[in-house]
DRENDO-1510 file (C-alpha; in Angstrom, 1 decimal, always signed):
<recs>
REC; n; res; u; v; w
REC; 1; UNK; +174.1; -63.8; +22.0 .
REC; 2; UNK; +177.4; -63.3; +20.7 .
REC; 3; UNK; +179.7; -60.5; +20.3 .
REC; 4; UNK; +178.7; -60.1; +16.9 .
REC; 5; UNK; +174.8; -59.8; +17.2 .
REC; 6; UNK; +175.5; -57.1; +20.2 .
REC; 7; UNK; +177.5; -55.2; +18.0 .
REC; 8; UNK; +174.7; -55.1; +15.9 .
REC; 9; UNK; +171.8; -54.5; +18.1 .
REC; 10; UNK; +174.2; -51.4; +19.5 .
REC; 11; UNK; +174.6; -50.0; +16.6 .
REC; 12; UNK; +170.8; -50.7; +14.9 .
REC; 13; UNK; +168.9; -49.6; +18.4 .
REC; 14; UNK; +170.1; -46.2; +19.9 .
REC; 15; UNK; +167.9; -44.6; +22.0 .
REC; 16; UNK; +168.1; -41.2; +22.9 .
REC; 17; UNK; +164.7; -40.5; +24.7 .
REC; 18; UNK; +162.3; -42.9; +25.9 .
REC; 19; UNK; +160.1; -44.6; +23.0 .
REC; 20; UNK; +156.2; -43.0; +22.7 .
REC; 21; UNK; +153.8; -45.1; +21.1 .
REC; 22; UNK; +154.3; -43.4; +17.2 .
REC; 23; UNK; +157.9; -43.3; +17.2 .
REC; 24; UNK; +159.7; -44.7; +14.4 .
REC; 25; UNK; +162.6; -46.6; +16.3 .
REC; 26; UNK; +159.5; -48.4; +18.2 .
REC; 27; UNK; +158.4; -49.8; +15.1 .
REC; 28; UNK; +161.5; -50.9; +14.6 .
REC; 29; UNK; +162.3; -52.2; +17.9 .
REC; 30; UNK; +158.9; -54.4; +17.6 .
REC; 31; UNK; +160.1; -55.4; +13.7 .
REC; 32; UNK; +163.5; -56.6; +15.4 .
REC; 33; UNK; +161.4; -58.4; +18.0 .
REC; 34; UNK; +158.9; -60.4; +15.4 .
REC; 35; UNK; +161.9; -61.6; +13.3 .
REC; 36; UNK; +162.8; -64.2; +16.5 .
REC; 37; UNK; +159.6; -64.7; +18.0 .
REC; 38; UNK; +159.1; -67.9; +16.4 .
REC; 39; UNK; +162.3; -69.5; +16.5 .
REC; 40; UNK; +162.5; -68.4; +20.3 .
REC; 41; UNK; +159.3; -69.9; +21.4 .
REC; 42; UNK; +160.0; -73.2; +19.4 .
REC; 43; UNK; +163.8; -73.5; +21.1 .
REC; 44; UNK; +162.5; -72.5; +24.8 .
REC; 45; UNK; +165.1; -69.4; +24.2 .
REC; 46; UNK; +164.9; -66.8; +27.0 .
REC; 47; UNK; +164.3; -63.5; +25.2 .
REC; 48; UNK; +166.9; -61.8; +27.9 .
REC; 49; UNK; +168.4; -59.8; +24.7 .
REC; 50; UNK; +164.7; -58.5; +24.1 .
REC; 51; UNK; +164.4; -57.3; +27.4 .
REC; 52; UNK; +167.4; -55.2; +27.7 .
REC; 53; UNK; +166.1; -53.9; +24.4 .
REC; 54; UNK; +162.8; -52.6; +25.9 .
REC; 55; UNK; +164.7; -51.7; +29.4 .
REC; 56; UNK; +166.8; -49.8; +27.1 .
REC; 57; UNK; +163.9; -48.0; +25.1 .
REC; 58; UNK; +162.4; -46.8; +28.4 .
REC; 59; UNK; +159.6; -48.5; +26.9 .
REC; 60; UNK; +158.4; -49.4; +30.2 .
REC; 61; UNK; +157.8; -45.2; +31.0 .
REC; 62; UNK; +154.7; -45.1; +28.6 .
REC; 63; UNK; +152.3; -43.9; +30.6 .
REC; 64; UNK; +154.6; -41.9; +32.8 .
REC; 65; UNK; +154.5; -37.9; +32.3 .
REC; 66; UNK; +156.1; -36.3; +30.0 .
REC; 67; UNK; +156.7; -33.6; +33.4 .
REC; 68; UNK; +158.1; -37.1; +34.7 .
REC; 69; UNK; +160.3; -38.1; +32.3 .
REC; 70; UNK; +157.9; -40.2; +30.5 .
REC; 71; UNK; +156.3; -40.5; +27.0 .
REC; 72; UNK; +152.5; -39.5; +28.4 .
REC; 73; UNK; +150.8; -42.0; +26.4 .
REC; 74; UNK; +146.8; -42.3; +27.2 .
REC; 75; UNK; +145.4; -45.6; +28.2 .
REC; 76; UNK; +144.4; -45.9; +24.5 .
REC; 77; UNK; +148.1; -45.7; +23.2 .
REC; 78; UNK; +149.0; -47.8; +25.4 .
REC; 79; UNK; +147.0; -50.8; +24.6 .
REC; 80; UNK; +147.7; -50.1; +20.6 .
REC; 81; UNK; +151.2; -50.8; +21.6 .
REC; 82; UNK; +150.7; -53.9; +23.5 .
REC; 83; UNK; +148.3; -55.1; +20.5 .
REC; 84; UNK; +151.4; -54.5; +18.5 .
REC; 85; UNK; +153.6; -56.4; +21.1 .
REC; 86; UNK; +152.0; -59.1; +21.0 .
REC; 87; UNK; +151.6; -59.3; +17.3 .
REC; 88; UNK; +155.4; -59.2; +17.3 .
REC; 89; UNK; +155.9; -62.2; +20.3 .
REC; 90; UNK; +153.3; -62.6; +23.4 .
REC; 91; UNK; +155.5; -63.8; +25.5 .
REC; 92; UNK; +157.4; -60.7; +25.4 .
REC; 93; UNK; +154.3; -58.9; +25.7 .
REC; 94; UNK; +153.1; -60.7; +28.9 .
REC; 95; UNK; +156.5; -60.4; +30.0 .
REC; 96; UNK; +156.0; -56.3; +30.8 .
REC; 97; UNK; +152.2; -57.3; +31.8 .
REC; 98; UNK; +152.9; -56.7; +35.2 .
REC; 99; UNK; +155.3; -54.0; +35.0 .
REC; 100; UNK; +152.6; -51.7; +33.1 .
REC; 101; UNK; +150.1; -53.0; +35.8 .
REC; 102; UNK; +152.3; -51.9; +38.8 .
REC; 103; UNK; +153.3; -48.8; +37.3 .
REC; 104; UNK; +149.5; -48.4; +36.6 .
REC; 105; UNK; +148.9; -48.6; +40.3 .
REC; 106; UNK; +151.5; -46.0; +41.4 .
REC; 107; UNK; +150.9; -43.5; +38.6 .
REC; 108; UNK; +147.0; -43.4; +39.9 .
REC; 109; UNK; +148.6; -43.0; +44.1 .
REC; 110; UNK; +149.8; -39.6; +45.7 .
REC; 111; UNK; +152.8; -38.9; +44.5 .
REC; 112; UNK; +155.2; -39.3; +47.9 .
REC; 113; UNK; +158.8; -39.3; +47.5 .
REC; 114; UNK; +158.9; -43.0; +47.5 .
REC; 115; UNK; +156.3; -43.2; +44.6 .
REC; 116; UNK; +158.0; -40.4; +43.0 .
REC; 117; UNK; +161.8; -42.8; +43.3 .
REC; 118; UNK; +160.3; -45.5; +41.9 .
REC; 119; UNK; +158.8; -43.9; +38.6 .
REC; 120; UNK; +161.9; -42.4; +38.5 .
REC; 121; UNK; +163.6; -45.8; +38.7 .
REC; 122; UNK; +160.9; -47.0; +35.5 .
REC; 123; UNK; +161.7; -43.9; +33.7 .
REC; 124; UNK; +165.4; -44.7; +33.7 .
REC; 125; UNK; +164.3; -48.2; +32.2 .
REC; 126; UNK; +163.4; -50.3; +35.5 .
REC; 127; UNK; +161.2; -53.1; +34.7 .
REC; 128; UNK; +158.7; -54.2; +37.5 .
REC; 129; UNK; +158.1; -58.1; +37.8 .
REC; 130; UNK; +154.9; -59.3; +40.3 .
REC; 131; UNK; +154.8; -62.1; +43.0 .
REC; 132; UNK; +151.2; -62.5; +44.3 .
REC; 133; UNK; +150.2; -66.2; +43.8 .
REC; 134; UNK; +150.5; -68.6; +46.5 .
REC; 135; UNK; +149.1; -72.4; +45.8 .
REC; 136; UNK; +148.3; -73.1; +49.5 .
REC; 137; UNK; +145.9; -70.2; +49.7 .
REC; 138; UNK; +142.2; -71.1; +48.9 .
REC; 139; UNK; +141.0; -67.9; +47.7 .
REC; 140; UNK; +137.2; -69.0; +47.0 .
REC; 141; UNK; +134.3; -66.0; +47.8 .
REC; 142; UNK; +136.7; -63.5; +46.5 .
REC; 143; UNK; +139.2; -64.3; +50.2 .
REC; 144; UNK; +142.6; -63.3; +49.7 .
REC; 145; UNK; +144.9; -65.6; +51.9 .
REC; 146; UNK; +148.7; -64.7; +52.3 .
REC; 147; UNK; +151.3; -67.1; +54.0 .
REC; 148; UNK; +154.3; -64.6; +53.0 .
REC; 149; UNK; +155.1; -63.4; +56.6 .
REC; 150; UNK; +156.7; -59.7; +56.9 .
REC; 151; UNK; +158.6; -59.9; +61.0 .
REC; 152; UNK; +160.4; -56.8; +62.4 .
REC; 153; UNK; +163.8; -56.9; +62.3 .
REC; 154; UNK; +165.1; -54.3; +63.7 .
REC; 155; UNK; +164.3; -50.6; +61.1 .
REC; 156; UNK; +162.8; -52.7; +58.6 .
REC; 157; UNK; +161.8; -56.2; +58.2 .
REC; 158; UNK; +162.4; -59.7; +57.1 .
REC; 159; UNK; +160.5; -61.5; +54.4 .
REC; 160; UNK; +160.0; -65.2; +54.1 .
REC; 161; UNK; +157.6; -67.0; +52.1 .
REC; 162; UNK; +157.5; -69.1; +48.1 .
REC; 163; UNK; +155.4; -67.7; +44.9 .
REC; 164; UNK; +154.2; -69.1; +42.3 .
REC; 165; UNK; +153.5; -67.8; +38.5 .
REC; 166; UNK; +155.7; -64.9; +39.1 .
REC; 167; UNK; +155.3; -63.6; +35.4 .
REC; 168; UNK; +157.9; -61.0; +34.0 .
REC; 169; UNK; +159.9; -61.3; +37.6 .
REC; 170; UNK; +162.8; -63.3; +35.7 .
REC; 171; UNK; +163.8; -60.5; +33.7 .
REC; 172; UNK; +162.6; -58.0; +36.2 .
REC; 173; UNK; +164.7; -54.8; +38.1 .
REC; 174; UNK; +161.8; -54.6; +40.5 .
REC; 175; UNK; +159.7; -57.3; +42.2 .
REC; 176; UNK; +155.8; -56.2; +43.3 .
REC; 177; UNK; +155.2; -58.8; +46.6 .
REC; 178; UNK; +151.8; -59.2; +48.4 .
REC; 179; UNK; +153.0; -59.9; +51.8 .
REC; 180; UNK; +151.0; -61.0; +55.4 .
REC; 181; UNK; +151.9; -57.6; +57.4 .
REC; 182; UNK; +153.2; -58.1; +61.1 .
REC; 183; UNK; +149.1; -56.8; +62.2 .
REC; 184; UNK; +148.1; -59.4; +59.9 .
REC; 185; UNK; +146.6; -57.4; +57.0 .
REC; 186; UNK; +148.0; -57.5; +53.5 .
REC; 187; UNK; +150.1; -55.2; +52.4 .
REC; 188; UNK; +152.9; -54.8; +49.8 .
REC; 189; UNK; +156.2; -54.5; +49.4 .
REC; 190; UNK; +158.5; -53.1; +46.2 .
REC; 191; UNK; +162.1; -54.3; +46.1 .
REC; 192; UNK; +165.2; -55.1; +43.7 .
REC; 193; UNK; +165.2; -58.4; +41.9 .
REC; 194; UNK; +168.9; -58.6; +43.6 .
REC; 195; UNK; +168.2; -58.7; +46.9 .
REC; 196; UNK; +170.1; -61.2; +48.9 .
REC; 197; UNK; +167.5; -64.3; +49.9 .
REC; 198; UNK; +165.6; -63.7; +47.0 .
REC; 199; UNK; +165.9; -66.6; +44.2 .
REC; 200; UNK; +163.9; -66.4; +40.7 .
REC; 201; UNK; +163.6; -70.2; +39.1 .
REC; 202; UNK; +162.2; -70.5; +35.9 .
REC; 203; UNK; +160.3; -73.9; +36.2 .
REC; 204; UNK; +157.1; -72.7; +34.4 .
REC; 205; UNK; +156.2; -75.7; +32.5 .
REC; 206; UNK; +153.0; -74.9; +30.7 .
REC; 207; UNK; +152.5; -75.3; +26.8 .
REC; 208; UNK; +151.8; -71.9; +26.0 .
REC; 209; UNK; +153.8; -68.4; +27.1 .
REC; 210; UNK; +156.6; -71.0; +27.7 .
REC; 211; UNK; +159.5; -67.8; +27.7 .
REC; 212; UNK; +157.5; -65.5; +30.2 .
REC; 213; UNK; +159.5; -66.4; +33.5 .
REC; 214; UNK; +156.2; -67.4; +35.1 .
REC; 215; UNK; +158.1; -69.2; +38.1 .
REC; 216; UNK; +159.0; -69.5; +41.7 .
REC; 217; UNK; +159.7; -66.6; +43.9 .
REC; 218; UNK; +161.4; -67.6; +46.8 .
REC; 219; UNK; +161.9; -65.0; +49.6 .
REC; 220; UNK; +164.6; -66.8; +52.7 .
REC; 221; UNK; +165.2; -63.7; +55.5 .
REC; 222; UNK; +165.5; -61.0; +52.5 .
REC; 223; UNK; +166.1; -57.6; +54.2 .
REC; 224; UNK; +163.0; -55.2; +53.2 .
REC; 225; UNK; +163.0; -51.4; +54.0 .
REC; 226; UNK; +160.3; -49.6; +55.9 .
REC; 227; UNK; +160.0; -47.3; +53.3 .
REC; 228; UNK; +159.5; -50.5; +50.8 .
REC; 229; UNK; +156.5; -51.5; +52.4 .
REC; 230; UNK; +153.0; -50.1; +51.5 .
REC; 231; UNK; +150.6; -50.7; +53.7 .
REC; 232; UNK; +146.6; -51.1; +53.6 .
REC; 233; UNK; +146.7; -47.4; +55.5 .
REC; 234; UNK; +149.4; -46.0; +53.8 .
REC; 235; UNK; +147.6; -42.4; +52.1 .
REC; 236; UNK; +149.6; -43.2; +48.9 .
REC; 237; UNK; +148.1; -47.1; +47.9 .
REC; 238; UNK; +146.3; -46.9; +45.0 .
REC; 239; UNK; +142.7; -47.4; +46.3 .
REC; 240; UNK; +141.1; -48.2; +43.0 .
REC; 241; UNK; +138.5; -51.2; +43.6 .
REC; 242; UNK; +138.7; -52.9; +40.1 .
REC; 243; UNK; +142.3; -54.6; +38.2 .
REC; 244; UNK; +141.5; -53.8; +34.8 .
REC; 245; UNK; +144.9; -52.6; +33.2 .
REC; 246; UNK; +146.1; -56.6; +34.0 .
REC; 247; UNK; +143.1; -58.3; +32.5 .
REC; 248; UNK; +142.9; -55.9; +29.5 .
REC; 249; UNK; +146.8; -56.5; +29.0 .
REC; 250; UNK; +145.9; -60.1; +28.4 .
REC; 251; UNK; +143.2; -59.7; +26.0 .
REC; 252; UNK; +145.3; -57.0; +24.3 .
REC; 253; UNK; +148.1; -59.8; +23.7 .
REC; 254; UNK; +145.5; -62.1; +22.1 .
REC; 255; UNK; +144.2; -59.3; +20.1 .
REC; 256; UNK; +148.3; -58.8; +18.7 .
REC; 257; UNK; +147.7; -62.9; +18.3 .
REC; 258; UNK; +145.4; -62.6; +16.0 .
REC; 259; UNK; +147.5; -59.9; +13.8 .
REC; 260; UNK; +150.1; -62.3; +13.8 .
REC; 261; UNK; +147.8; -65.6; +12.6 .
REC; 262; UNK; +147.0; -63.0; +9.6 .
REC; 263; UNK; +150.4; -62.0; +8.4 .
REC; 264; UNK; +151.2; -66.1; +8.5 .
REC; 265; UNK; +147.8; -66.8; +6.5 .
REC; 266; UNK; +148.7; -64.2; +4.1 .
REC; 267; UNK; +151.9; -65.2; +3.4 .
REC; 268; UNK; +150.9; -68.8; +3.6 .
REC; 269; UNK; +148.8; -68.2; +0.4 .
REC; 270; UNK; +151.2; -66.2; -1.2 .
REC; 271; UNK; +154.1; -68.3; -1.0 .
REC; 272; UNK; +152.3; -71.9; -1.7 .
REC; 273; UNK; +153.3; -73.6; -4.7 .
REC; 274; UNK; +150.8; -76.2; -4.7 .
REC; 275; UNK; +147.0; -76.1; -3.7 .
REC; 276; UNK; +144.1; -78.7; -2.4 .
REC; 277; UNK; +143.1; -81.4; -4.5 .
REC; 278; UNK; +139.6; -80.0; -4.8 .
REC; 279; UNK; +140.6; -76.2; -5.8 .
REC; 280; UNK; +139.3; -74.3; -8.2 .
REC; 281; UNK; +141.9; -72.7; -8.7 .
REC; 282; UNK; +145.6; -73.6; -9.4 .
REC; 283; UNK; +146.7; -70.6; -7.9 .
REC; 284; UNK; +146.6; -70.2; -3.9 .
REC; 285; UNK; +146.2; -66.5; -4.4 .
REC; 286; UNK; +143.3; -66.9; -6.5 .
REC; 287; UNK; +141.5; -69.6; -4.4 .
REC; 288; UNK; +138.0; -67.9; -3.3 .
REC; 289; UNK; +137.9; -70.6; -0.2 .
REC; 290; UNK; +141.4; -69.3; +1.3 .
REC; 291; UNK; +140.7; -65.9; +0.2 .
REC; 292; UNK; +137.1; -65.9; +2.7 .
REC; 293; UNK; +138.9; -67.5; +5.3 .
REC; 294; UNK; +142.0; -65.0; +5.0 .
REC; 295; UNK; +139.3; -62.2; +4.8 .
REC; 296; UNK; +137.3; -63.9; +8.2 .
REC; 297; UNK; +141.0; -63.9; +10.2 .
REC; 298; UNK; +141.4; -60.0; +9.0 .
REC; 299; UNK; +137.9; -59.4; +10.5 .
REC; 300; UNK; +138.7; -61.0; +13.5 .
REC; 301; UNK; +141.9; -59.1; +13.5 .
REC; 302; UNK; +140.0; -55.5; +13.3 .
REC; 303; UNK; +137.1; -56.7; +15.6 .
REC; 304; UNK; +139.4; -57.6; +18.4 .
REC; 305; UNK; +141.4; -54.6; +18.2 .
REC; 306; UNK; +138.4; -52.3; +18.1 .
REC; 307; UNK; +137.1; -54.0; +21.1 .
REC; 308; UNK; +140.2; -53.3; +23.3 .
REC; 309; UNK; +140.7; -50.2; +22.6 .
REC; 310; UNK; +137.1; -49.3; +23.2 .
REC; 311; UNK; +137.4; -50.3; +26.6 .
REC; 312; UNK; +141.3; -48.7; +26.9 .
REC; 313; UNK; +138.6; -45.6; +26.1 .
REC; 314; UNK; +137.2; -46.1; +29.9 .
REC; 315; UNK; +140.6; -46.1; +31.9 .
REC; 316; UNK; +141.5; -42.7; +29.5 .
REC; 317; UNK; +138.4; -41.3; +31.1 .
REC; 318; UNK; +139.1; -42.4; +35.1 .
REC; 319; UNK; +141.5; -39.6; +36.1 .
REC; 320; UNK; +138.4; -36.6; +35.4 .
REC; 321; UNK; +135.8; -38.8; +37.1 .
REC; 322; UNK; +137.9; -39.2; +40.3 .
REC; 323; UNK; +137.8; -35.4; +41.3 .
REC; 324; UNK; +133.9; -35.9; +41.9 .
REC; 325; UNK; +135.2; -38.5; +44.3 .
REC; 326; UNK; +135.5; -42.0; +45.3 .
REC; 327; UNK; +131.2; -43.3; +44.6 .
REC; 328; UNK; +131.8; -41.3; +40.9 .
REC; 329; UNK; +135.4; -42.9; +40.6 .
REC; 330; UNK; +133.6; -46.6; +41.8 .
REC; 331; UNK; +130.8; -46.2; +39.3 .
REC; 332; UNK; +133.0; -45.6; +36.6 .
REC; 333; UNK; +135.5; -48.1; +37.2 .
REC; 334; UNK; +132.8; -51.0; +37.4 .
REC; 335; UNK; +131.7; -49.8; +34.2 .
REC; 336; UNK; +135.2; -50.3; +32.6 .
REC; 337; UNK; +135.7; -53.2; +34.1 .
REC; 338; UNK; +132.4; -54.4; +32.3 .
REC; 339; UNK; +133.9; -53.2; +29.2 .
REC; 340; UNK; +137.3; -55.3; +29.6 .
REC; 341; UNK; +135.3; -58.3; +30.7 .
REC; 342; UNK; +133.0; -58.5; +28.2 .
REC; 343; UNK; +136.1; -57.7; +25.4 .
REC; 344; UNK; +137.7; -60.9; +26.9 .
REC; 345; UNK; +134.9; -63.2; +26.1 .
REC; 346; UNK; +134.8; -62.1; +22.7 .
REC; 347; UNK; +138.2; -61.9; +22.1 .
REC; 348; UNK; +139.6; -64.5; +23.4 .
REC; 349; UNK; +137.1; -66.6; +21.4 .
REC; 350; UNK; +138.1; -64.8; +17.8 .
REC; 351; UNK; +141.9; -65.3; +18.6 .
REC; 352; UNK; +141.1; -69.0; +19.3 .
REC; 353; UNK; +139.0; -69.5; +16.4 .
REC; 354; UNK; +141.6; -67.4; +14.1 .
REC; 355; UNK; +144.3; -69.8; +15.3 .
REC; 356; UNK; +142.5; -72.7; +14.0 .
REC; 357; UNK; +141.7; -70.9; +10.6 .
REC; 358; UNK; +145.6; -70.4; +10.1 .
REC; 359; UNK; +145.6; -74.3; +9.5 .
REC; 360; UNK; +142.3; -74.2; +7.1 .
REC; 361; UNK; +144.5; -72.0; +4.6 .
REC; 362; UNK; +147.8; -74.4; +4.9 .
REC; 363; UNK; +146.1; -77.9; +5.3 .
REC; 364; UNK; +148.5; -80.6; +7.0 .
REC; 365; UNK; +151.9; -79.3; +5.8 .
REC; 366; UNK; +151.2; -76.4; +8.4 .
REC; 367; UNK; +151.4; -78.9; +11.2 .
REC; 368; UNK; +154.9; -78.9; +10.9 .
REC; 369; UNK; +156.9; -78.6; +13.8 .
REC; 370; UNK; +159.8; -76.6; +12.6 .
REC; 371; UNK; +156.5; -74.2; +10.8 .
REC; 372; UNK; +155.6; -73.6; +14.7 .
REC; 373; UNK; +151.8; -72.1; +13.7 .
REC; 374; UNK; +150.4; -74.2; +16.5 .
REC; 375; UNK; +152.3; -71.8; +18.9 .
REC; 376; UNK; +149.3; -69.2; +18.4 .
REC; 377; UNK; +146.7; -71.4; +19.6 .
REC; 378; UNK; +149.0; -72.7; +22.3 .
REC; 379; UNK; +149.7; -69.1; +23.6 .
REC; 380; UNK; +146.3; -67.9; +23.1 .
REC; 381; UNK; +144.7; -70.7; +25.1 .
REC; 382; UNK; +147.5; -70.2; +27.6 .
REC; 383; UNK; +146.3; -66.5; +27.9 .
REC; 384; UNK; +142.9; -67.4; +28.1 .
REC; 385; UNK; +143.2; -69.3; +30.8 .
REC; 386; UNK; +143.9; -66.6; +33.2 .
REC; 387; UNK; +140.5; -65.8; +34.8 .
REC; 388; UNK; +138.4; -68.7; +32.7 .
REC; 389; UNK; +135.5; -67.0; +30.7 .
REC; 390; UNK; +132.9; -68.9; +32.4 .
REC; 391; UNK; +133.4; -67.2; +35.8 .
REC; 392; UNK; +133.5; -63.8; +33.6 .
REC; 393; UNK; +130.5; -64.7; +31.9 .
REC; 394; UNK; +128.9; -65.5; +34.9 .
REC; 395; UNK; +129.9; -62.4; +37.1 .
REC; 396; UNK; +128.9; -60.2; +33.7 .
REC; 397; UNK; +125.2; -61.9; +34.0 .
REC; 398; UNK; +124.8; -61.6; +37.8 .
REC; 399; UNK; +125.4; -58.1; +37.3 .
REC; 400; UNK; +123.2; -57.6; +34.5 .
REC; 401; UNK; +120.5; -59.4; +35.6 .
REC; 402; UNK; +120.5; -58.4; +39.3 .
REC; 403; UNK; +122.5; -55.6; +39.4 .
REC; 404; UNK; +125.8; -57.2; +41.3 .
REC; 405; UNK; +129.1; -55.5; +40.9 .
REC; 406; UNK; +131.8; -57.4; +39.8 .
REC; 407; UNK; +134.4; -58.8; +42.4 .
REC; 408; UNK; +137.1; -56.6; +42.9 .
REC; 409; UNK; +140.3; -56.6; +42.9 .
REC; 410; UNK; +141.6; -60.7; +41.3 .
REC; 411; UNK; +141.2; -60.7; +37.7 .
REC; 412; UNK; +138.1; -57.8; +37.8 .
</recs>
């Protein structure tokens, strides 16, 4: 970025309190954000400039109090803000995936002073990256295997272990780490990005959510604090069985997918100069063929959305079940992870589908590769792919037809 363009960011974004979900300079934050999105994700061009944008907004303090410092959104507001994230660029959107998950996680914990200095640390713009995955680990039957080895080392400890698909982390304050505890449970550690030993590559390599920072974490003898690491005892780990705030983040994205396949459609049509061959109508616009299919991706767009939010609906109503304690607070978080299972199935099918529609309207001139419409399908399929919809679709029908919870924990 040069001078130039940070002048004018500076002077366009100023921030004075952090963002809530109907401010005005959010709009225009996500405006600023869609006007790239395209040329980024064609060019491989790390959105870093984004992401101080966001860290900047306190965009990242959503959910957080308004006692806190936060902007108290519900669950609900939340998700109508990722939906509108990732209409403006999903890999932005899956970028702060893991931050909203981990802030998720300590908003829902007793609020100790450590849990208390790090959403303090978010609601001075923080962002929270993950590293969880490790390719040696076979994780089959719901087994959670961890080769990241905490060792005592005097106060604290010493961390040394590689992960994989570390989404967000590359742009990240904050680094969430599952770790193999000295006792041999898991446990969990919260540290800076910074920290000496600790090396972020960005070699993801797939063909979708290419600007995400989805890479390798590798920890060599990084110093971690005792008070860093949270333990399966520990009286303030959130305790929650089911992860539904990260796999409805995803479908959220694909939802915001979809917006964005119908703002190209529309202004496909209204821009074309010629038609098909077969038209009956000289006139794009006036073509009843593009206008059903244009009307079929807007359906898809307000389906989707509804669905998401509908399940957002049963996080919202978590925090009153949980005072008639933890079999009331298990009950109702299977049933919303029902909810935001069954929402991906559908809606990662409509954003696929929608995707394909886009090139219905502009025949084979929308193949282009400077046009980059097949980036939509490429980062919905890439989204998609997390958790596979035939293992949700199975777990759904198990539970269903013999009355089975859902795994907990993974992508449940």
């Amino acid at each position: 970025m040069t001078q130039i363009e940070e002048k004018v960011i500076d002077s366009t974004f100023q921030f004075s309190a952090p963002v809530t979900a109907k401010s005005p300079e959010l709009q225009a934050l996500f405006d600023f954000i869609a006007l790239g999105a395209s040329e980024r994700d064609r060019d491989r061009i790390l959105p870093y400039n984004v992401v101080e944008l966001i860290r900047r907004s306190r965009l990242g303090a959503l959910r957080i109090p308004i006692a806190e410092g936060g902007s108290g959104s519900t669950a609900r507001e939340l998700f109508e803000v990722v939906i509108r994230l990732g209409d403006a660029d999903p890999n932005v959107a899956h970028i702060v995936r893991n931050h909203f998950s981990i802030t998720e996680r300590i908003l829902r914990s007793e609020r100790t002073q450590r849990n208390r200095r790090w959403l303090k640390a978010v609601v001075d713009g923080a962002i929270i990256g993950l590293a969880s995955t490790e390719l040696e680990a076979k994780r089959s039957g719901g087994r959670q295997v961890v080769n990241t080895k905490l060792t005592p080392d005097g106060d604290g400890y010493r961390l040394n272990g590689t992960k994989y698909y570390s989404t967000g982390s590359l742009y990240a304050d904050l680094i969430f780490v599952r770790v193999l505890a000295p006792d041999g449970s898991t446990a969990f550690i919260l540290i800076p990005t910074n920290r000496e030993g600790l090396e972020l590559v960005d070699d993801w390599d797939g063909f979708g959510q290419r600007l995400t920072g989805t890479g390798t974490t590798t920890f060599t003898n990084v110093h971690v604090e005792a008070e860093e690491v949270i333990f399966e005892t520990d009286t303030d780990k959130d305790d929650l069985p089911y992860n539904i705030v990260p796999q409805l983040f995803l479908t959220a994205i694909n939802a915001g997918i979809i917006r964005s396949i119908l703002r190209d459609a529309t202004a496909l049509i209204r821009n074309r100069p010629r038609t098909f061959y077969h038209a009956v109508s000289e006139q794009a616009s006036e073509d009843p063929i593009l206008q059903q299919t244009v009307g079929q991706i807007a359906a898809n767009a307000f389906a989707a959305e509804a669905i998401v939010l509908a399940a957002a609906d049963g996080l919202d109503r978590l925090p009153a079940v949980q005072a008639q304690g933890e079999e009331a607070e298990t009950a109702a978080a299977l049933a919303t992870s029902l909810s935001a299972s069954k929402a991906k199935l559908i809606v990662d099918d409509l954003a696929l589908r929608s995707a394909t529609l886009l090139f219905e309207v502009g025949g084979a001139s929308t193949t282009k590769k400077s046009s980059n419409f097949d980036r939509h399908w490429r980062n919905a399929r890439t989204l998609s792919s997390h958790n596979p919809n035939h293992f949700k679709a199975r777990a759904i029908g198990d539970y269903e037809i013999n009355g089975t919870p859902l795994p907990q924990r993974g992508f449940f």
